[in-house]
PDB file of N, CA, C and O in Angstrom:
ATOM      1  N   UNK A   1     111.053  96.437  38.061  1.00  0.00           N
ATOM      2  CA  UNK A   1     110.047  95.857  38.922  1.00  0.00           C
ATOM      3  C   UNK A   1     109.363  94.726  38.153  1.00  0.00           C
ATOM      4  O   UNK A   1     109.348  94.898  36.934  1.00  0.00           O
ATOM      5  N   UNK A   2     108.720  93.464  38.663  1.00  0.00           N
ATOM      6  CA  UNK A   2     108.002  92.338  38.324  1.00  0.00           C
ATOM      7  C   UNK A   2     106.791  92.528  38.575  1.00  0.00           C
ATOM      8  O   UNK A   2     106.403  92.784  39.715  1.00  0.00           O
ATOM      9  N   UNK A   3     106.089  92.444  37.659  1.00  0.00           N
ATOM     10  CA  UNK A   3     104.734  92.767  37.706  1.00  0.00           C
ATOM     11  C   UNK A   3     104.137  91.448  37.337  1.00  0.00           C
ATOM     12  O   UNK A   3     104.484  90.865  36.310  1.00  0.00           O
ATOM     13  N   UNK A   4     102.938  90.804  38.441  1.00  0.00           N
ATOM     14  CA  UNK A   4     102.673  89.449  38.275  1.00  0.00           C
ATOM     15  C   UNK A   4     101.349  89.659  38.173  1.00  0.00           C
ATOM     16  O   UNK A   4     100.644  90.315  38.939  1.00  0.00           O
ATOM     17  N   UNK A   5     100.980  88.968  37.016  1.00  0.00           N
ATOM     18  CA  UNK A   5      99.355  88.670  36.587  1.00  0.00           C
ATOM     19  C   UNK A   5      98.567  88.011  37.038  1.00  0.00           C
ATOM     20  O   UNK A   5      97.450  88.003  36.519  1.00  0.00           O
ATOM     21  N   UNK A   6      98.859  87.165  38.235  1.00  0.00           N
ATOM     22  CA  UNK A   6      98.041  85.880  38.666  1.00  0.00           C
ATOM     23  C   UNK A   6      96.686  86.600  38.827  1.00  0.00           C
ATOM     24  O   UNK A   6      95.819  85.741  38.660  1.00  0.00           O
ATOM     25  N   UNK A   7      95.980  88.101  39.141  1.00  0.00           N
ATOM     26  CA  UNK A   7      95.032  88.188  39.727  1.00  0.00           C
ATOM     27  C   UNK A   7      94.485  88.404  38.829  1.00  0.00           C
ATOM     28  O   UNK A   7      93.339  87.956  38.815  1.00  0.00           O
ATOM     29  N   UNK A   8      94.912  89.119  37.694  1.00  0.00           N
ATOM     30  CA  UNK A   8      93.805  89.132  35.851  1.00  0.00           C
ATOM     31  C   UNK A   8      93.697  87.806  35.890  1.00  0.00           C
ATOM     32  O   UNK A   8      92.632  87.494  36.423  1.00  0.00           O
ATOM     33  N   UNK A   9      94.625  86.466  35.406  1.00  0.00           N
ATOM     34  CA  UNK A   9      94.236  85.426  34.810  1.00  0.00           C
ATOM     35  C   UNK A   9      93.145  84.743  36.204  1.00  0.00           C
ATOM     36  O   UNK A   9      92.248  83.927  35.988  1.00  0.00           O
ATOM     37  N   UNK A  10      93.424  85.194  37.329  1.00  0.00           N
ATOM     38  CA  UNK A  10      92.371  84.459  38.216  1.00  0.00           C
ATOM     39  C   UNK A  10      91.047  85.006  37.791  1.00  0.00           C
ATOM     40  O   UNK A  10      90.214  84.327  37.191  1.00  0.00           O
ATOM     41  N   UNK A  11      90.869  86.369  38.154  1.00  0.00           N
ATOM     42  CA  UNK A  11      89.953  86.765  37.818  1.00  0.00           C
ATOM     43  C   UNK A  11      89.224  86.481  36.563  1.00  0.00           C
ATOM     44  O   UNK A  11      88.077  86.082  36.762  1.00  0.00           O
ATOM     45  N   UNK A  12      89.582  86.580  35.314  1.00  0.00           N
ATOM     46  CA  UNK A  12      89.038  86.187  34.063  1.00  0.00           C
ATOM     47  C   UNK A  12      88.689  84.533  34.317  1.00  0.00           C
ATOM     48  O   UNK A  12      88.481  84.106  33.181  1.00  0.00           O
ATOM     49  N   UNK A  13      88.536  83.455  35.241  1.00  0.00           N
ATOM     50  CA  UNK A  13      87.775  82.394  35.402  1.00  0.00           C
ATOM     51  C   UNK A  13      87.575  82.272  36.466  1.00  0.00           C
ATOM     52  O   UNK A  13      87.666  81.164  36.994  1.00  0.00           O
ATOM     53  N   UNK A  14      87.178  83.548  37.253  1.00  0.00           N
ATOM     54  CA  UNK A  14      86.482  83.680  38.363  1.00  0.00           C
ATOM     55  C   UNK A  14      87.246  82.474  39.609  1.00  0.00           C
ATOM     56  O   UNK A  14      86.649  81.461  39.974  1.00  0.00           O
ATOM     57  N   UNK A  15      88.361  82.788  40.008  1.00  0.00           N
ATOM     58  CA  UNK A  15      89.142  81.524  40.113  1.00  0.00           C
ATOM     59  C   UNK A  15      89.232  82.437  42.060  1.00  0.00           C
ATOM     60  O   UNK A  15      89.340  83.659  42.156  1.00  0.00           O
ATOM     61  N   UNK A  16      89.172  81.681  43.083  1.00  0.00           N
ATOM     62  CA  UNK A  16      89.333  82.047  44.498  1.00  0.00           C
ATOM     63  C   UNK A  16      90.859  81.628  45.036  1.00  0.00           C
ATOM     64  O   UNK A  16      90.944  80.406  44.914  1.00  0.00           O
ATOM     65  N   UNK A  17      91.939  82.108  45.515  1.00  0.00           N
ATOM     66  CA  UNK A  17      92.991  81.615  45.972  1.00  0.00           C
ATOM     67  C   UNK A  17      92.677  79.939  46.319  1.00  0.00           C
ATOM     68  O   UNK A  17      93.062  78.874  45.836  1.00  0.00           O
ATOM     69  N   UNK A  18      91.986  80.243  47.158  1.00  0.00           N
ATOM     70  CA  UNK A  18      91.306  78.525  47.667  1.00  0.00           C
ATOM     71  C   UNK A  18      91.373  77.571  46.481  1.00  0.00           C
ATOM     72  O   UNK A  18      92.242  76.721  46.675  1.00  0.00           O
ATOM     73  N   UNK A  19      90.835  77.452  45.485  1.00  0.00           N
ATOM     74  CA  UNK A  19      90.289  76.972  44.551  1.00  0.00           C
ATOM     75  C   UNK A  19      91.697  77.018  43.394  1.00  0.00           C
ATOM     76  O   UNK A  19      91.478  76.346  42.387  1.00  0.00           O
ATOM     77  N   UNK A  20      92.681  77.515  43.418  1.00  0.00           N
ATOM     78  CA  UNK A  20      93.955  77.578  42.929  1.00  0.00           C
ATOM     79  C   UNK A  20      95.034  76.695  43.688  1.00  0.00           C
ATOM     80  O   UNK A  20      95.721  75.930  43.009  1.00  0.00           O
ATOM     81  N   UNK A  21      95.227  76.765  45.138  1.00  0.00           N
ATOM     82  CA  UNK A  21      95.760  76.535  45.537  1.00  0.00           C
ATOM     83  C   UNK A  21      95.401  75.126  45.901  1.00  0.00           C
ATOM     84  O   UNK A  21      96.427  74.457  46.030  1.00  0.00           O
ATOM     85  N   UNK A  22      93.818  74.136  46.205  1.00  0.00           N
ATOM     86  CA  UNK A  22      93.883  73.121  45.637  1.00  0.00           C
ATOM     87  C   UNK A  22      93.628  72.546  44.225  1.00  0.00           C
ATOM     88  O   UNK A  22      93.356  71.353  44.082  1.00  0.00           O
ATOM     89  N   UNK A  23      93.693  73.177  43.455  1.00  0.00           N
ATOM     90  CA  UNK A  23      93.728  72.813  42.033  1.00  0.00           C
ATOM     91  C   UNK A  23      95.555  72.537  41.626  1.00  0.00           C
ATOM     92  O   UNK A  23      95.950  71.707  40.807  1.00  0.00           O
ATOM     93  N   UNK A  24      96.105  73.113  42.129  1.00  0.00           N
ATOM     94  CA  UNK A  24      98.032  72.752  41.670  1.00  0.00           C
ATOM     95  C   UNK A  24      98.285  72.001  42.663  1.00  0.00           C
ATOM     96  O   UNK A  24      98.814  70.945  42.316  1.00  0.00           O
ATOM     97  N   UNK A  25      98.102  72.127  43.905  1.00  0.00           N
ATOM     98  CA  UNK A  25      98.863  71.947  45.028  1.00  0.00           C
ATOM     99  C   UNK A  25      99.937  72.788  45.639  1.00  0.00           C
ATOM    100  O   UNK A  25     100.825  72.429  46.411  1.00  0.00           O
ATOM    101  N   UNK A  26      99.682  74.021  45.131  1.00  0.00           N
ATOM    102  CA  UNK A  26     100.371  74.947  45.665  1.00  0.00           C
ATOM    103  C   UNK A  26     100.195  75.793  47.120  1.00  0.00           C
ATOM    104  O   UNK A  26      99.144  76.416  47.272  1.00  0.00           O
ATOM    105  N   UNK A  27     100.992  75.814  47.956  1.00  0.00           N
ATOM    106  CA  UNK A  27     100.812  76.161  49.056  1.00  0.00           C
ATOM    107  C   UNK A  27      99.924  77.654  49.546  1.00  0.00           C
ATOM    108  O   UNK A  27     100.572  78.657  49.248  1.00  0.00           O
ATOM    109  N   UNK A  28      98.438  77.991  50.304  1.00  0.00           N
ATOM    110  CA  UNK A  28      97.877  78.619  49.505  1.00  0.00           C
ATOM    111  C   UNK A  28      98.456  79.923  50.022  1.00  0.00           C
ATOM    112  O   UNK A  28      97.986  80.954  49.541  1.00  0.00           O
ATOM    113  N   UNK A  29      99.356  80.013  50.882  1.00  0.00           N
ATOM    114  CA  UNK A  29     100.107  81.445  51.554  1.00  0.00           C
ATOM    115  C   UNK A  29     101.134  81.676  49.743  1.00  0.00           C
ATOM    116  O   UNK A  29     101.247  82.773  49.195  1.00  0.00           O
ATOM    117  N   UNK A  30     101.397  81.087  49.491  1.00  0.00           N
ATOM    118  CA  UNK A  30     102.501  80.871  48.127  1.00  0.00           C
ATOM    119  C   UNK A  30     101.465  81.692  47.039  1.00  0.00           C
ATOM    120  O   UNK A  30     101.794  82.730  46.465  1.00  0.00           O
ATOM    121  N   UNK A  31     100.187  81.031  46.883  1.00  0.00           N
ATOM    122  CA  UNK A  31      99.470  81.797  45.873  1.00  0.00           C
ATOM    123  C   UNK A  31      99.085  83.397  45.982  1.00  0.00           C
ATOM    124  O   UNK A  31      99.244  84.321  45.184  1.00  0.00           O
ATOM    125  N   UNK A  32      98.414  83.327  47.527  1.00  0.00           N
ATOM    126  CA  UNK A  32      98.165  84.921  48.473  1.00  0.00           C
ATOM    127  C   UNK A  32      98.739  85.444  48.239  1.00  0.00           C
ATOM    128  O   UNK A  32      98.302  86.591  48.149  1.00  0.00           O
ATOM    129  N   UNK A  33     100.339  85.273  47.867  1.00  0.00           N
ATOM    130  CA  UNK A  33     102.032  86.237  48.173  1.00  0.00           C
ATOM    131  C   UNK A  33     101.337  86.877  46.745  1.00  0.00           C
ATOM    132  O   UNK A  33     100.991  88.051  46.612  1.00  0.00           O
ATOM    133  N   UNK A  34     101.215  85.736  45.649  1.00  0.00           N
ATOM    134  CA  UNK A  34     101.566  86.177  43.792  1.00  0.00           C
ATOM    135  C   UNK A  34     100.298  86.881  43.620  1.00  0.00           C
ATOM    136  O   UNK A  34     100.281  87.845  42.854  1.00  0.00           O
ATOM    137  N   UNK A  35      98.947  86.432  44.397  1.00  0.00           N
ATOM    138  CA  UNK A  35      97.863  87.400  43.887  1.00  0.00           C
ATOM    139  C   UNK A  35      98.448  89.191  44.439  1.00  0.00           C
ATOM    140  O   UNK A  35      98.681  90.146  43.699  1.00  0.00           O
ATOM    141  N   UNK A  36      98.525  89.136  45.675  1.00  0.00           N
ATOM    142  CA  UNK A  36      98.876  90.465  45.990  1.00  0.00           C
ATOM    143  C   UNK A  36     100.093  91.600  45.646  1.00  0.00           C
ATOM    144  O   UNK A  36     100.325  92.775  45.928  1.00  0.00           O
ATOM    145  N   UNK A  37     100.808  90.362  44.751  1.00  0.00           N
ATOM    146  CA  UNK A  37     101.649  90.844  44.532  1.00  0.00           C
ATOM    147  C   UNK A  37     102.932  91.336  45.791  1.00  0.00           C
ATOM    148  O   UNK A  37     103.434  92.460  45.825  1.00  0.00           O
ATOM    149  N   UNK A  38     103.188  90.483  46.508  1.00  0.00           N
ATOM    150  CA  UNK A  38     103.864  90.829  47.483  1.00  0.00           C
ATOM    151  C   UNK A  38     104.945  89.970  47.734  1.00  0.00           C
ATOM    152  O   UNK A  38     105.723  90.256  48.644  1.00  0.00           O
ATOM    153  N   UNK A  39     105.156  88.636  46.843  1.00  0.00           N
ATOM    154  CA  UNK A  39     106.119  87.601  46.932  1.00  0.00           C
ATOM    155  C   UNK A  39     107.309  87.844  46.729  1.00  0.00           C
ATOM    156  O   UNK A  39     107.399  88.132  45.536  1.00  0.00           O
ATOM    157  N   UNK A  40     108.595  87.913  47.360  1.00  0.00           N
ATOM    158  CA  UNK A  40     110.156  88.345  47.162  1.00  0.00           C
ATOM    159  C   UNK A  40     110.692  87.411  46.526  1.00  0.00           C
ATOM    160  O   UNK A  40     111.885  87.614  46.300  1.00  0.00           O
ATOM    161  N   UNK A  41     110.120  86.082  45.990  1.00  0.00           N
ATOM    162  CA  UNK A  41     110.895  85.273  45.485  1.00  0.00           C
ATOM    163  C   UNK A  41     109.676  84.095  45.111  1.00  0.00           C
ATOM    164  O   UNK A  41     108.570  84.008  45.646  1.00  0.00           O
ATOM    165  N   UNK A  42     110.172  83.334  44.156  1.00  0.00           N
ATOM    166  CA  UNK A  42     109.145  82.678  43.276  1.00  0.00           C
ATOM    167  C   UNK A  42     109.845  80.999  42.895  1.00  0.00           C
ATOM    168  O   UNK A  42     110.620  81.008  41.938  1.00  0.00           O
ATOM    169  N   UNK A  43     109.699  80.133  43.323  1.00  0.00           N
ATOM    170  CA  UNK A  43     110.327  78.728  43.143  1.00  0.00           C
ATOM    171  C   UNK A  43     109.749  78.560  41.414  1.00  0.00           C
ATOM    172  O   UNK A  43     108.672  78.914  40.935  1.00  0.00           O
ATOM    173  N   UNK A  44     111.133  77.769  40.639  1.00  0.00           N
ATOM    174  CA  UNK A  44     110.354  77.637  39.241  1.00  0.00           C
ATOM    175  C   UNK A  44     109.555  76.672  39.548  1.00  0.00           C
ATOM    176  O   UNK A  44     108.729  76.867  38.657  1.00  0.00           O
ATOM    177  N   UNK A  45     109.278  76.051  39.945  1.00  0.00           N
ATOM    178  CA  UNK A  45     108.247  74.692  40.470  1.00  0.00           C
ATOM    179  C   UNK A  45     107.215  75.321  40.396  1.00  0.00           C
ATOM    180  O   UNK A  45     106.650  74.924  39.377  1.00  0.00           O
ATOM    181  N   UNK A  46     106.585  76.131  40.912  1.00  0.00           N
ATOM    182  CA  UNK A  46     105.589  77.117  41.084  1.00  0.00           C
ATOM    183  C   UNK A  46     104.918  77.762  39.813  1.00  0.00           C
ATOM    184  O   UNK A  46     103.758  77.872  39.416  1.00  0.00           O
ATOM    185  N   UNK A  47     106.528  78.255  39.210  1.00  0.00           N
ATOM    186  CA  UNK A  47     106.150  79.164  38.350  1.00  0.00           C
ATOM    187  C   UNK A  47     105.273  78.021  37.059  1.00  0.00           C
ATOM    188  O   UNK A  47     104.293  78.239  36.346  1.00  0.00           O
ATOM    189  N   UNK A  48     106.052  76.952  37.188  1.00  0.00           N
ATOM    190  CA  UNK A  48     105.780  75.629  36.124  1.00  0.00           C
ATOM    191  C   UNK A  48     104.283  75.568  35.714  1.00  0.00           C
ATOM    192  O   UNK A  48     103.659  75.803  34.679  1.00  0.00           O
ATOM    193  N   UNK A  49     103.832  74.958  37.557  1.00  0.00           N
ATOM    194  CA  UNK A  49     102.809  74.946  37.725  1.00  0.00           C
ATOM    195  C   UNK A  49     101.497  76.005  37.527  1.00  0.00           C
ATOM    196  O   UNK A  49     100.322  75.733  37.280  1.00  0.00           O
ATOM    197  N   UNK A  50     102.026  77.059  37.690  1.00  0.00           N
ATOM    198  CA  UNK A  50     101.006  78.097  37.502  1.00  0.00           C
ATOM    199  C   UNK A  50     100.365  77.921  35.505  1.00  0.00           C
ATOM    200  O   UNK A  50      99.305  77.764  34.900  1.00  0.00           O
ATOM    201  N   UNK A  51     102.213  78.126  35.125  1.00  0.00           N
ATOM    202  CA  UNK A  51     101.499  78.150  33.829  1.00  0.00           C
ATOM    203  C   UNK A  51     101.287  77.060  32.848  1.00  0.00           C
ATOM    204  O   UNK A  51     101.014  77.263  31.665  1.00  0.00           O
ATOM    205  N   UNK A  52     101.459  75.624  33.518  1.00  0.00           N
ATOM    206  CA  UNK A  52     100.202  74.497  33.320  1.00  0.00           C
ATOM    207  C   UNK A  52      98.834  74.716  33.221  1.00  0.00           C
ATOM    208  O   UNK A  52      98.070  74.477  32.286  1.00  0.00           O
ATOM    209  N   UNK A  53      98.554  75.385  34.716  1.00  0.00           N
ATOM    210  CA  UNK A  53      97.084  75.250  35.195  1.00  0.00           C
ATOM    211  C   UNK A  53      96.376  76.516  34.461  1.00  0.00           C
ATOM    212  O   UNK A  53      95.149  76.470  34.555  1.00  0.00           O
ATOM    213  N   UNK A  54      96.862  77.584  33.782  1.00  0.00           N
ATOM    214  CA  UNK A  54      96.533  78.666  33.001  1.00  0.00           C
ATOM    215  C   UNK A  54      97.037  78.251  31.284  1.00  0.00           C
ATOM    216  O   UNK A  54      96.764  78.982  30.332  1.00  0.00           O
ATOM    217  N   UNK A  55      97.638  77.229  31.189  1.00  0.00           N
ATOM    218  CA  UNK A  55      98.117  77.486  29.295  1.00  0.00           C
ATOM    219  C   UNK A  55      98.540  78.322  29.227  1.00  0.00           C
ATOM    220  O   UNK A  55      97.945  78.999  28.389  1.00  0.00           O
ATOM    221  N   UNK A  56      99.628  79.000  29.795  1.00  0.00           N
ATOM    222  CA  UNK A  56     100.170  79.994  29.639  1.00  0.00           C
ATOM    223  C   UNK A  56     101.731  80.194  29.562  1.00  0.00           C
ATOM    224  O   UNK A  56     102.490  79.263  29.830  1.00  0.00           O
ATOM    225  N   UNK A  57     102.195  81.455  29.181  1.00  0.00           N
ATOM    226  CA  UNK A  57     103.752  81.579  28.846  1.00  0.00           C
ATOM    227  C   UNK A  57     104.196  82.122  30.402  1.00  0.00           C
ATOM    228  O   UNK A  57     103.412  82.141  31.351  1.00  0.00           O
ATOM    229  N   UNK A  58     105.511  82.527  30.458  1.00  0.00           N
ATOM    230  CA  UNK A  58     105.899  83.163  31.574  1.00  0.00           C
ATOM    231  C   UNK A  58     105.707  84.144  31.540  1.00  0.00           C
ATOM    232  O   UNK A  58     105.695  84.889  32.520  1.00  0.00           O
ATOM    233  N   UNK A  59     105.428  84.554  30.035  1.00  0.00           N
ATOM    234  CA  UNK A  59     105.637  85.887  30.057  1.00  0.00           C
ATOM    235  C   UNK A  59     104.230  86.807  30.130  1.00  0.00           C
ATOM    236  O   UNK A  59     104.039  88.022  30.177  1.00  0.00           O
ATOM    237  N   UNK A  60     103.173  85.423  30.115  1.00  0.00           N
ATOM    238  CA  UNK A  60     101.878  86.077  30.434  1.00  0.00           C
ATOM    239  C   UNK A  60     101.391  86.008  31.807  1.00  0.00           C
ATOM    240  O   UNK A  60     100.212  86.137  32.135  1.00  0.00           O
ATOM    241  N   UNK A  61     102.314  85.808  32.541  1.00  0.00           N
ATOM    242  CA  UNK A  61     102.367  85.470  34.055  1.00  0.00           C
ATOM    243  C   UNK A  61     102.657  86.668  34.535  1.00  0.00           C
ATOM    244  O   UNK A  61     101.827  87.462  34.978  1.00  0.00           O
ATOM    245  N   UNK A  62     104.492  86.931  34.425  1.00  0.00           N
ATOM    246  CA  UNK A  62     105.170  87.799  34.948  1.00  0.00           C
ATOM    247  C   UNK A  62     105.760  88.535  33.934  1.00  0.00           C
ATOM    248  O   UNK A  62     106.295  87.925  33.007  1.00  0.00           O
ATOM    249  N   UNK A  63     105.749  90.047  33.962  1.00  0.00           N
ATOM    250  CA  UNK A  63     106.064  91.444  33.538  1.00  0.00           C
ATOM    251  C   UNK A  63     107.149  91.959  34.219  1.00  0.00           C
ATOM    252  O   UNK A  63     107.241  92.163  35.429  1.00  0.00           O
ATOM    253  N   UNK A  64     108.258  92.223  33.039  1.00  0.00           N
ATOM    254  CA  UNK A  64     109.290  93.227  33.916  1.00  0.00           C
ATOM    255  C   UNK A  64     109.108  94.866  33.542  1.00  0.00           C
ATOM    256  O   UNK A  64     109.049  95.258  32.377  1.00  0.00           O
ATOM    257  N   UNK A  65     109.030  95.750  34.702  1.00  0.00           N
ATOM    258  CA  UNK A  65     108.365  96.702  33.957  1.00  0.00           C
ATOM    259  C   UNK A  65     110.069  97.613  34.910  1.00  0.00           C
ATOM    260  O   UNK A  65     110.641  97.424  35.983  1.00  0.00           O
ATOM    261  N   UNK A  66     110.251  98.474  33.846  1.00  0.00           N
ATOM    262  CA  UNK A  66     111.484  99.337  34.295  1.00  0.00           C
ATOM    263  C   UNK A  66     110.906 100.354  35.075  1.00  0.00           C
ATOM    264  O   UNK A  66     109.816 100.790  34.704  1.00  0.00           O
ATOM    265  N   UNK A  67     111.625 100.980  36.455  1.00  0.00           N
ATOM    266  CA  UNK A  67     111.175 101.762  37.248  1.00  0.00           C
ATOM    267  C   UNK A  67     111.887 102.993  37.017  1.00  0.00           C
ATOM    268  O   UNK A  67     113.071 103.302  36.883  1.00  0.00           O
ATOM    269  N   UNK A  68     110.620 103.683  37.013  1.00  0.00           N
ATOM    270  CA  UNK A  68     111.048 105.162  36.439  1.00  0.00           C
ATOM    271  C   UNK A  68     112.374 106.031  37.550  1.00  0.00           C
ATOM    272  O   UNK A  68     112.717 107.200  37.373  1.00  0.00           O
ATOM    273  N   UNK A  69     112.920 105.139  38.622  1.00  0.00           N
ATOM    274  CA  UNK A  69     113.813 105.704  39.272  1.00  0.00           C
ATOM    275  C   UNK A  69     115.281 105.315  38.832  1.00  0.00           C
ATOM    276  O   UNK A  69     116.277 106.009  39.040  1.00  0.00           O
ATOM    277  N   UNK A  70     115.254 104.115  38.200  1.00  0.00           N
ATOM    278  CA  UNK A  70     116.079 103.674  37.605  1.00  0.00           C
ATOM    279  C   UNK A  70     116.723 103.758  36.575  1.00  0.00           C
ATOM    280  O   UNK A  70     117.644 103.077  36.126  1.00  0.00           O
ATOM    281  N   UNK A  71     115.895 105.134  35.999  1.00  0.00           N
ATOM    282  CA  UNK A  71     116.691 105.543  34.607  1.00  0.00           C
ATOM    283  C   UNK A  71     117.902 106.755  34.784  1.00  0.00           C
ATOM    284  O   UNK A  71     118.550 107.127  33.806  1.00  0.00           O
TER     285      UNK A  71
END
């Protein structure tokens, strides 16, 4: 499973979807999907952008976490 951080790193600068989504230009249904964690698929364009606008790695973005059904 992918476990996506957008809502810690939002949260830690008090950051509103709104306020993300015109700060990149990212579409703000696109950001909604990654805060809730509910997005099936992720454009690297996106992903680029996210971790521009955070200084960040991918890997402080997105988490692969193994599902305990899968072992």
């Amino acid at each position: 499973m992918i476990k996506c951080h957008l809502s810690r790193l939002m949260g830690e600068r008090k950051l509103k979807i709104a306020d993300l989504a015109r700060d990149t230009g990212l579409n703000r249904n696109t950001v909604s999907l990654l805060y809730k964690e509910t997005a099936t698929r992720v454009e690297l364009d996106t992903i680029e952008k996210l971790c521009v606008y955070f200084d960040c790695r991918v890997e402080d973005l997105f988490e692969y976490e193994r599902d305990q059904s899968s072992k």
